[in-house]
C-alpha positions as CSV (number, residue, x, y, z in Angstrom):
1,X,-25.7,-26.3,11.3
2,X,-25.5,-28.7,8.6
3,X,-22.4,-28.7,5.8
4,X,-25.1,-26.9,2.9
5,X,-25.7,-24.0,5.0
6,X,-22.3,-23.3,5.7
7,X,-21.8,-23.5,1.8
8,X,-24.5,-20.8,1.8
9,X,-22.9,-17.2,0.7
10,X,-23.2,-14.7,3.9
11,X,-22.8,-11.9,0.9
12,X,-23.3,-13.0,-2.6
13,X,-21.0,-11.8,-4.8
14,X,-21.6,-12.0,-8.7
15,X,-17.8,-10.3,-9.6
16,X,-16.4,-13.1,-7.7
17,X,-18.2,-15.7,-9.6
18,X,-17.8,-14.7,-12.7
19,X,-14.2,-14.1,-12.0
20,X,-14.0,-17.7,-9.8
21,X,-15.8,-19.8,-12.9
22,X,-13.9,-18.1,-15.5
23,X,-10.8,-19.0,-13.8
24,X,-11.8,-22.6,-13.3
25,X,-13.1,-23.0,-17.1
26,X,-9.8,-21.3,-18.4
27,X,-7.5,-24.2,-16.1
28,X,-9.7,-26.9,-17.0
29,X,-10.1,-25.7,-20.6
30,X,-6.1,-25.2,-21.0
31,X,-5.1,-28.3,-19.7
32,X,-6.5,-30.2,-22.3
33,X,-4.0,-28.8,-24.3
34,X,-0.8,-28.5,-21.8
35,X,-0.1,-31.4,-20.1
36,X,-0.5,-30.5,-16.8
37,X,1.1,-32.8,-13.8
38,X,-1.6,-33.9,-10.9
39,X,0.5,-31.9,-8.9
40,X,-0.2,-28.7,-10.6
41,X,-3.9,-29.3,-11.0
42,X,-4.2,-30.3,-7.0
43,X,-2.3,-27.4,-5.7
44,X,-4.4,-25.4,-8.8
45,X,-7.7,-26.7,-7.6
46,X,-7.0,-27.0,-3.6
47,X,-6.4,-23.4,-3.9
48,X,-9.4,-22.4,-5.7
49,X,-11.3,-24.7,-3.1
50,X,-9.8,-22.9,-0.2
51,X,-10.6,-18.9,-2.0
52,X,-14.1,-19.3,-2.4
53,X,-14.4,-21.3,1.0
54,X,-13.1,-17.4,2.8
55,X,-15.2,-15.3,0.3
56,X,-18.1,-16.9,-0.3
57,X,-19.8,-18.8,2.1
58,X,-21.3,-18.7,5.9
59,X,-17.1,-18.3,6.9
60,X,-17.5,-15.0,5.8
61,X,-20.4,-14.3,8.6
62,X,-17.7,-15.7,11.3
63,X,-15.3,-13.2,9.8
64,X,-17.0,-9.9,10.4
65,X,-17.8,-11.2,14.4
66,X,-14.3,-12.7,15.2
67,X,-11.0,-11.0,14.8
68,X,-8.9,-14.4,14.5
69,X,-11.6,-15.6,12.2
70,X,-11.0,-12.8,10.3
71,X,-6.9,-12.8,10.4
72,X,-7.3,-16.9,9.2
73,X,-9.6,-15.9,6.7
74,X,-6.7,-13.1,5.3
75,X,-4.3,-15.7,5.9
76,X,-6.1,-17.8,3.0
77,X,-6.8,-14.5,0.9
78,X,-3.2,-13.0,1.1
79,X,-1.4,-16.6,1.2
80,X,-1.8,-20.0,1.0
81,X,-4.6,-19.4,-1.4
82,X,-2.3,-17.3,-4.1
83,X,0.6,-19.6,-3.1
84,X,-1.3,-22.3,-4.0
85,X,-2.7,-21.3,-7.1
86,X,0.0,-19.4,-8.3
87,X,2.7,-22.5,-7.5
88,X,0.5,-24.4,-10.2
89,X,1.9,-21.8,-12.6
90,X,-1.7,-21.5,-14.5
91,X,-0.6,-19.4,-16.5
92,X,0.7,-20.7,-19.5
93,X,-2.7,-22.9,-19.1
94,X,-5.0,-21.0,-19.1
95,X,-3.8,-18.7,-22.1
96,X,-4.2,-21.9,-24.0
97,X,-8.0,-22.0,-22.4
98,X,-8.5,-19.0,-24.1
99,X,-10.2,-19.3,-27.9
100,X,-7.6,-18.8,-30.5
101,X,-9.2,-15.3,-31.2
102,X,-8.6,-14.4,-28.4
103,X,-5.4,-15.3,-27.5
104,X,-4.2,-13.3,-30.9
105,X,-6.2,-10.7,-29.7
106,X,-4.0,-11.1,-26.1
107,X,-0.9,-11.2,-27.6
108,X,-1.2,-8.2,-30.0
109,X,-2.5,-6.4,-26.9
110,X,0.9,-7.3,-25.0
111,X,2.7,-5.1,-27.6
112,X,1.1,-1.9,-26.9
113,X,2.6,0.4,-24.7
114,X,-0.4,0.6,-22.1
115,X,0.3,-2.8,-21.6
116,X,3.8,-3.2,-21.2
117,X,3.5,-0.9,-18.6
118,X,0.9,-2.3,-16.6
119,X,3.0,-5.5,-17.0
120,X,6.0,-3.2,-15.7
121,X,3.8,-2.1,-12.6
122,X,2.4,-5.7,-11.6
123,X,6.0,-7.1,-11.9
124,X,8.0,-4.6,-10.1
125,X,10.2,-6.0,-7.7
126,X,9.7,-2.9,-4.8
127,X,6.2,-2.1,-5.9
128,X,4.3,-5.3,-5.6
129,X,6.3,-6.5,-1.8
130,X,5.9,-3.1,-1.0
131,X,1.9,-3.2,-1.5
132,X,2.1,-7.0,-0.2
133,X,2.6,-5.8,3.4
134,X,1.4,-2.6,3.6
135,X,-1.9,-3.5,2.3
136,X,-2.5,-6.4,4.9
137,X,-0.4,-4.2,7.8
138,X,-2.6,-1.0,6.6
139,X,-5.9,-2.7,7.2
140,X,-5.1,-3.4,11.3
141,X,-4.5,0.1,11.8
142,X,-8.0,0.1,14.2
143,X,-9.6,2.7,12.8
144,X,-9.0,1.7,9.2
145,X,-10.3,-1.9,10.5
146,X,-13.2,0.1,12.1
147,X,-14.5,1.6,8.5
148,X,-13.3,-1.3,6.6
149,X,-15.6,-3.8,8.4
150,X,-18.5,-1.5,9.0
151,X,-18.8,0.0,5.6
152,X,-19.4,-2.8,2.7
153,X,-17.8,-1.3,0.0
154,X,-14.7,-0.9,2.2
155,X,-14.9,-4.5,3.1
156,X,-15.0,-5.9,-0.2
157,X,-12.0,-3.3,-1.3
158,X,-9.8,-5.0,1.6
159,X,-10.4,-8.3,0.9
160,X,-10.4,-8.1,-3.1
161,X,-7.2,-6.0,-2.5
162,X,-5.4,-8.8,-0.5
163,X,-6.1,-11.7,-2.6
164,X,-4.5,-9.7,-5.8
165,X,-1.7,-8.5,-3.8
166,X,-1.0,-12.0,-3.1
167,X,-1.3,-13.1,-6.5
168,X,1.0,-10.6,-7.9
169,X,3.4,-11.2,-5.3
170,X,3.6,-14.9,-5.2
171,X,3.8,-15.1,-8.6
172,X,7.3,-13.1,-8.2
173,X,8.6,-14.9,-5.7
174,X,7.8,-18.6,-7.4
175,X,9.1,-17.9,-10.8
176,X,11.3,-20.4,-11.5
177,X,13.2,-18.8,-14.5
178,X,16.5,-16.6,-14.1
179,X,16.6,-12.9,-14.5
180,X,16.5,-12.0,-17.1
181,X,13.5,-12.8,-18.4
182,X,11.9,-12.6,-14.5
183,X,11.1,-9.3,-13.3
184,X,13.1,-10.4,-9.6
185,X,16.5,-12.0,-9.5
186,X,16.8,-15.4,-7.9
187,X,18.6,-13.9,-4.9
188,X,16.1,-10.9,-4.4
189,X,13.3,-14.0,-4.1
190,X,15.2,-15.3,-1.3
191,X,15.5,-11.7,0.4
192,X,11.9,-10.9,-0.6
193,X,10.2,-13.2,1.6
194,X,12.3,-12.1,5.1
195,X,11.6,-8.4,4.2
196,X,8.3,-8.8,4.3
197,X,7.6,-11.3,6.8
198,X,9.6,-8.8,9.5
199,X,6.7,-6.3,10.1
200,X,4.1,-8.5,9.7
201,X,5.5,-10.7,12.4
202,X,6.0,-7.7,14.3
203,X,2.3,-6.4,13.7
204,X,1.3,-10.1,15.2
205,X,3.2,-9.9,18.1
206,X,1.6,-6.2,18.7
207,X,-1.7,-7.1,18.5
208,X,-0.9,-10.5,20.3
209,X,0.5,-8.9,23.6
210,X,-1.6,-5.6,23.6
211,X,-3.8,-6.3,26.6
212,X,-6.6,-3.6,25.5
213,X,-9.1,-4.3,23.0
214,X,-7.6,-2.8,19.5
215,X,-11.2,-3.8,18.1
216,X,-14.1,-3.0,20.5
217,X,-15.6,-3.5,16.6
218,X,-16.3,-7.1,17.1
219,X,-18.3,-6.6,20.6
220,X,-20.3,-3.9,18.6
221,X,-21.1,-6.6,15.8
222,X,-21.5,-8.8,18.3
223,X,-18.8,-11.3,18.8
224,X,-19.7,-14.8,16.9
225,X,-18.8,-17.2,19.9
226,X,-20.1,-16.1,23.4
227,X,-17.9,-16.0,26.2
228,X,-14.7,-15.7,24.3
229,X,-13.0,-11.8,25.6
230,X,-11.6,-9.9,23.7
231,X,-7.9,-9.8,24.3
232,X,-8.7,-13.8,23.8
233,X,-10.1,-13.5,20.4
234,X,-7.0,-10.9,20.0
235,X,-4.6,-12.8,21.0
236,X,-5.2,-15.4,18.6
237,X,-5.5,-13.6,15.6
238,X,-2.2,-12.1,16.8
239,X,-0.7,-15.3,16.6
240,X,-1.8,-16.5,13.1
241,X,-0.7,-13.1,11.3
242,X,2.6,-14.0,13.7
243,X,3.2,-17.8,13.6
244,X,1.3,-19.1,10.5
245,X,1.5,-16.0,7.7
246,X,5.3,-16.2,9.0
247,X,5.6,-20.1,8.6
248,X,4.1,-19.7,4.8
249,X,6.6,-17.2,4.3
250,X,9.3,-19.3,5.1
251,X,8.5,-22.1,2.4
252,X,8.6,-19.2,0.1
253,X,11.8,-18.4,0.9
254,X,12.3,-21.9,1.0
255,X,11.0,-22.5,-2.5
256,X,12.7,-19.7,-3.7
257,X,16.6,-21.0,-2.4
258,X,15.7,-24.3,-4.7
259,X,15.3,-22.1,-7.5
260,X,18.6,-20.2,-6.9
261,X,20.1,-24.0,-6.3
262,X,18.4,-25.3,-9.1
263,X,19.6,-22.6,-11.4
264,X,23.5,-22.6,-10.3
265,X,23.6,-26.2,-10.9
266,X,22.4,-25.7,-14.2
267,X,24.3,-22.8,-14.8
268,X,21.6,-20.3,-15.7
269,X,22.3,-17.7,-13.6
270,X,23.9,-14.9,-14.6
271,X,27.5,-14.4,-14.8
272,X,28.9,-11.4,-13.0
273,X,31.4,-9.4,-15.6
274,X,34.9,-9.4,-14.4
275,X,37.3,-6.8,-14.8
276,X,39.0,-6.6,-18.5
277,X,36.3,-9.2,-19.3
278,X,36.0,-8.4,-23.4
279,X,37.9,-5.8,-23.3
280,X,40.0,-5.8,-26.7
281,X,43.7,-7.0,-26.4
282,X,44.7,-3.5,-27.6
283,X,43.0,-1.0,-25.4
284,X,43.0,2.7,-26.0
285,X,45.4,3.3,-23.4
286,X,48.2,2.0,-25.6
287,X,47.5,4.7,-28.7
């Protein structure tokens, strides 16, 4: 098969387009009026590159027919793609993408109350890791996996649901700033990542040493590469929710023990209060 048909969309998907080129427009719009280091548009671009590779071309076919295929293409959707993407920090970017019109129009609308508190939901530090691993943990239950793969609507629900889980979470767990203004402290970042990783890693190793077929699915579809059993094609997709998805969470937690660093060395972070700390030299107690 030759490199255009794999470029081919198994299941063509406007939404994701429009949402894909808007995205791409917006970055390349904005940073002609940020500057924008090439290291920030490569990792912005590389993970754009790497999204529509999983969700929109013949990789998607391989997918639904291999369980491995279909835990590396979640690895991409629920993390190196958003960790990519989201350690360009587009944002700022690609508000200034936006016409000037619009951007008022944004920025009045961030004053309402609907929106600060949809701001207060996709920000929450419990919320968003909370829905970071029980959405990709939820979908290996095997008869969730059974519905979710055979039913499209289900299918595209799981895997739209995984990219924006990642998004929102990564984009916690790289903020660079202290908190306040961050929604997650500098220390909870570092915490973050090992809380999450934990049953994940422990789902992997599940699946990865069951020696039953979790996912007689795959034979029904008919598996993609012949030959290959299916405690085989289980046991590898075992070890990259296990191994890999745990690897990327360390350079999260990685990343996110620079920032604490970074920030004590700058002195930024926020002074715990000590006892009689502004209290008044005569104190009530003395009346």
């Amino acid at each position: 098969m030759d490199v255009l048909a794999w470029l081919i969309p198994w299941e063509f998907s406007p939404a994701f387009l429009l949402l894909f080129f808007a995205g791409a427009w917006l970055f390349a719009r904005g940073a002609g009026v940020h500057h924008v280091t090439r290291a920030r548009q490569w990792l912005f671009w590389s993970g754009m590159v790497i999204l529509y590779l999983s969700m929109h071309t013949r990789v998607d076919y391989y997918a639904e027919r291999l369980f491995f295929a279909h835990r590396l293409q979640h690895l991409v959707l629920h993390h190196l793609g958003p960790l990519l993407i989201m350690g360009a920090y587009p944002g700022q970017v690609m508000r200034a993408g936006l016409p000037m019109a619009w951007r008022i129009r944004l920025r009045d609308w961030r004053l309402t109350r609907p929106a600060r508190f949809l701001e207060y939901l996709l920000t929450h530090k419990i919320l968003v890791p909370v829905a970071f691993v029980v959405l990709v943990v939820g979908f290996l239950i095997p008869t969730v996996q059974f519905y979710s793969m055979l039913d499209w609507r289900l299918y595209r629900l799981m895997n739209w649901s995984v990219v924006i889980s990642g998004f929102l979470y990564w984009n916690l767990i790289l903020d660079r700033r202290p908190s306040p203004p961050a929604a997650m402290s500098p220390g909870y970042r570092i915490l973050s990542p090992v809380i999450t990783m934990v049953p994940q890693m422990i789902t992997g190793a599940v699946i990865t040493f069951t020696e039953r077929d979790l996912y007689p699915l795959f034979d029904l579809c008919g598996r993609a590469i012949p030959g290959l059993s299916a405690t085989t094609d289980q046991a590898i997709g075992g070890l990259t929710m296990w191994v890999l998805a745990g690897f990327v969470e360390v350079f999260g937690l990685l990343y996110a023990l620079a920032t604490l660093m970074r920030l004590s060395g700058k002195g930024r972070l926020p002074e715990k209060r000590r006892p009689g700390k502004g209290v008044p030299a005569t104190s009530a107690t003395s009346s």
